[in-house]
N, C-alpha and C positions, 0 to 999 in steps of 0.2 A: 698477745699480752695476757698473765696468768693475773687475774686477780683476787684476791681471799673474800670469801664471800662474808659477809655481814646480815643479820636478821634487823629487822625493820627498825627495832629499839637501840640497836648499836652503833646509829648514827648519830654525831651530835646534829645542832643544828646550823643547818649550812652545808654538812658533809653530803649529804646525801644529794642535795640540787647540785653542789660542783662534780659528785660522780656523775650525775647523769648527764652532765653538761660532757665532761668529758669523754664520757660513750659514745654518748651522741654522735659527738664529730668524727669519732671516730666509724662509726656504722657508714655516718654521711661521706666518708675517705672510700668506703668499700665498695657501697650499694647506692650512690646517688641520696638525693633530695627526698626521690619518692619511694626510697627501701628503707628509710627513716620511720620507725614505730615504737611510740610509748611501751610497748612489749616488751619489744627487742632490749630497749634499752635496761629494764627491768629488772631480766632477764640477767645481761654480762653484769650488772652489778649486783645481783644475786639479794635484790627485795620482791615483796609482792607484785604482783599487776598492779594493785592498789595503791601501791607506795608511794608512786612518781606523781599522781593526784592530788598530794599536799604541795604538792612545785607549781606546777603547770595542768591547766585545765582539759589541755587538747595539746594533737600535736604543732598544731602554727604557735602554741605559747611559749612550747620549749625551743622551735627553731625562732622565733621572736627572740629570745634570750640567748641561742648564740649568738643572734646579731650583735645585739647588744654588749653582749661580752667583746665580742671582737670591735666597736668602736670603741668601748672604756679601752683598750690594748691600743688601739689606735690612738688614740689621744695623749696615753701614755708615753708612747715613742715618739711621737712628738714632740711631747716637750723636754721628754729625758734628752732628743737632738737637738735641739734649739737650745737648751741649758749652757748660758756662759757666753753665747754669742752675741755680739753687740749688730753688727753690719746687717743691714737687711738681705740682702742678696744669701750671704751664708745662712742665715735664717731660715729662708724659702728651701731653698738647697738640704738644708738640714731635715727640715719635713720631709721633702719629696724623695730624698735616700732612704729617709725609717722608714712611707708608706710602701715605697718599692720591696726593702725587705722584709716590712711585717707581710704583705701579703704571699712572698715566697716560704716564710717561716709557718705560716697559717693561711695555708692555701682553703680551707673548707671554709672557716670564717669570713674569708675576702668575699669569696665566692656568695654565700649566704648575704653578706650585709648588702648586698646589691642585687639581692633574689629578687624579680617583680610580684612573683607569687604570695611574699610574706603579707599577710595581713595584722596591723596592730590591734593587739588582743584587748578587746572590751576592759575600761576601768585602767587600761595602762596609757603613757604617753608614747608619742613618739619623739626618740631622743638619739643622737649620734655621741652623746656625753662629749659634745665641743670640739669634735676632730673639724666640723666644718669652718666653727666660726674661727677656730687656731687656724686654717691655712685662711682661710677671708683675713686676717691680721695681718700674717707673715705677707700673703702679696698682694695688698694693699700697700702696706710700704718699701714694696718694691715698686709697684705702679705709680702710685702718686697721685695725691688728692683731687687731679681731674678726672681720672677712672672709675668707672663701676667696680666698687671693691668685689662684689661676688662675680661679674664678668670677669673681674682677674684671679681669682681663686678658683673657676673654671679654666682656664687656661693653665694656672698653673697645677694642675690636679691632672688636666689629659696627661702630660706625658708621663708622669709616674703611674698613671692607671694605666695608661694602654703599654707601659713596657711590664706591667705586674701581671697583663693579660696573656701580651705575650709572651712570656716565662713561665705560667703556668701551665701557658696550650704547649708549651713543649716548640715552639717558632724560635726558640735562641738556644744555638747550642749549647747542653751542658758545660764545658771548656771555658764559657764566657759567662754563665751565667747557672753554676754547679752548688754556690754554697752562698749563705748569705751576705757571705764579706764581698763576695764576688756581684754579685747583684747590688750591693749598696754603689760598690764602686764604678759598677757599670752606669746607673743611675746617674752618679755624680760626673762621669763624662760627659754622656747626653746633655746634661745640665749647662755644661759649660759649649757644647758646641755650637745649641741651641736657645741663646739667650733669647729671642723674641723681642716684641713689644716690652716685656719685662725688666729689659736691661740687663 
């Protein structure tokens, strides 16, 4: 990817933390977790070494911040799937399709927000911006008020995590699981063969 390089004043503000955001992940696609550097990323978006210092302090700050990035995204698909539907069960369903395919869409992100290594950077909170308590909602009322709503939103969460795992490890073949229409729909099979305790 060819980018036009910009001097450190020809960012507004904002531009500058979302290029390097988006560097980033991109470094993080090439070279892993730990070929991720404040430098580097400096560097492809063409500011000082000093620049990226008005964002992030270090580098757990800015991978702190894809996480984050990628639950606000998470959250988003969520509700943009759930939008309009009344029945709980499509509800649940509807989460557990978008988590499926945000994490095939946004494989570096998935990956990150579930990194154990992240540390919450001094002065910031820790926040998944509501992706958890929206599925604790959605299967809760699919469970039903004698359930641990988070026991049931752990349940419902394994199967769209561990098929986003395995699709990203490469365990499902392309054919079945190549594009993210494909993946959502694969998702919403599972969903139905596998109703569970959940109904």
């Amino acid at each position: 990817m060819t980018r036009r390089k910009k001097t450190d004043d020809t960012y507004h503000h904002g531009d500058l933390r979302d290029a390097l955001l988006e560097v980033a992940a991109e470094v993080v696609a090439e070279r892993g977790l730990q070929g991720l550097s404040i430098r580097e990323c400096a560097r492809r978006v063409g500011v000082s070494h000093a620049a990226p210092y008005r964002h992030f302090a270090d580098k757990n700050a800015l991978v702190y911040a894809l996480a984050q990035q990628g639950f606000e995204w998470l959250a988003a698909a969520g509700r943009a799937a759930m939008h309009g539907l009344d029945d709980p069960r499509d509800r649940l369903d509807a989460y557990g399709a978008a988590y499926a395919r945000f994490a095939f869409e946004h494989p570096v992100h998935h990956r990150i927000m579930f990194a154990s290594e992240i540390e919450v950077p001094e002065g910031a909170e820790k926040s998944d911006a509501g992706a958890f308590d929206l599925l604790v909602e959605a299967a809760a009322a699919v469970a039903g008020p004698d359930q641990d709503p988070e026991l049931a939103a752990v349940a419902a969460w394994a199967l769209p995590h561990g098929l986003a795992m395995l699709v990203l490890d490469g365990r499902i073949p392309t054919e079945k699981a190549g594009t993210g229409d494909q993946v959502e729909a694969l998702a919403r099979r599972l969903f139905a063969m596998w109703r569970g305790p959940l109904g």
